[in-house]
C-alpha positions in Angstrom: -3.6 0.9 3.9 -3.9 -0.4 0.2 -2.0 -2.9 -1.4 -1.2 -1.9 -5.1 -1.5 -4.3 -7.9 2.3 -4.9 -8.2 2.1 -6.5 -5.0 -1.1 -8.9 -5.5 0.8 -9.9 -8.9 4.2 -11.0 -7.2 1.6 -12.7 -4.5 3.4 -11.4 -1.4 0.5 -9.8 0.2 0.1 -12.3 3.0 3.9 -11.7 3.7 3.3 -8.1 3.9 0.5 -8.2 6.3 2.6 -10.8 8.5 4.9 -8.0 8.4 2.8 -5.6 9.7 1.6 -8.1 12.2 4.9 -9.2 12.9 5.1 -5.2 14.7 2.0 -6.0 16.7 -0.7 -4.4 14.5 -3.8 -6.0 14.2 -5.9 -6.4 10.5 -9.5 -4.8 11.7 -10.8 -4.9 8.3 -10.2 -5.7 4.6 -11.6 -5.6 1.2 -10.8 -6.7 -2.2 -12.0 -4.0 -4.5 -11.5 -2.4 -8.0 -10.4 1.6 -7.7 -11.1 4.1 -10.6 -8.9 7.4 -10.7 -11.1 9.6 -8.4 -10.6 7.0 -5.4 -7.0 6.6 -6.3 -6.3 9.8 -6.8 -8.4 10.9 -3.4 -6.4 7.9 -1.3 -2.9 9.5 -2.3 -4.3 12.6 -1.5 -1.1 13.5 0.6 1.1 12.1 -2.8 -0.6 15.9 -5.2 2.2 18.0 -6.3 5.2 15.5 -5.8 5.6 14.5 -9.1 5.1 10.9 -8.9 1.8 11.4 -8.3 0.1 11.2 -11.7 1.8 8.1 -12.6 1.2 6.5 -9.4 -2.6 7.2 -10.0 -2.1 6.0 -13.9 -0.3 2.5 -12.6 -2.8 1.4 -10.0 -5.5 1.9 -12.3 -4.5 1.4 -15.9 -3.6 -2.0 -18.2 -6.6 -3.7 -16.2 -4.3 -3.8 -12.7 -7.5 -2.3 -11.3 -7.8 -4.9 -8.3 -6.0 -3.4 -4.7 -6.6 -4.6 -1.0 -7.8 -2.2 1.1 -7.0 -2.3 4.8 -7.3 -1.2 8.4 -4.6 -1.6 10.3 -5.2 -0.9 14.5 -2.0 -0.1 16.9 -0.2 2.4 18.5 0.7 5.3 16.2 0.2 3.2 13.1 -0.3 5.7 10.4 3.4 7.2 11.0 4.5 3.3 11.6 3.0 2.0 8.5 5.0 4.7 6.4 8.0 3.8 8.4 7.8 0.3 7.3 6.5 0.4 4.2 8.9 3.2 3.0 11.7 2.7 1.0 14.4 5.0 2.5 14.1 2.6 5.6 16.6 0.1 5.1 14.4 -2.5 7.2 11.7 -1.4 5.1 8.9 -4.0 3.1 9.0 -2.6 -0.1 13.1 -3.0 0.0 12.6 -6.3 1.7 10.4 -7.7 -1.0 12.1 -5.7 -4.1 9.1 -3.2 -4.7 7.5 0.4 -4.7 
């Protein structure tokens, strides 16, 4: 999982991983790092051709908001329960909790 810049700027990233631990996932690993396009573009690899993708790519990386976590989460299914939580068309959802995308 990677938190985006918007997210380290607002300073809600503990909250967010309390809300992923508050579903019983536990943080195995974490980085701070800096991503250029190629590992942007290669981590929203599933994101190609839906037409957000570009400017998803062009935000994490552009006007110096280079900086993102980067994650591993462990737990039951948790790559189909992280989208679940983290997705806005879940009403119960992070990113509407905290206001972001």
């Amino acid at each position: 999982m990677l938190l985006k810049p918007k997210s380290l700027g607002q300073g809600i990233n503990q909250k967010i991983i309390a809300g992923f631990e508050k579903y019983g996932f536990k943080l195995i690993s974490m980085k701070f790092a800096g991503g250029d396009k190629q590992h942007m573009s290669d981590y929203f690899h599933h994101a190609k051709g839906k037409g957000f993708h570009d400017d998803l790519i062009e935000y994490c990386t552009s006007n110096g908001q280079k900086d993102v976590w980067i994650m591993v989460w462990e737990g039951v299914d948790v790559i189909n329960q992280a989208q679940k939580i983290c997705g806005y068309t879940n009403p119960g959802a992070l990113s509407g909790h905290f206001l972001i995308t």
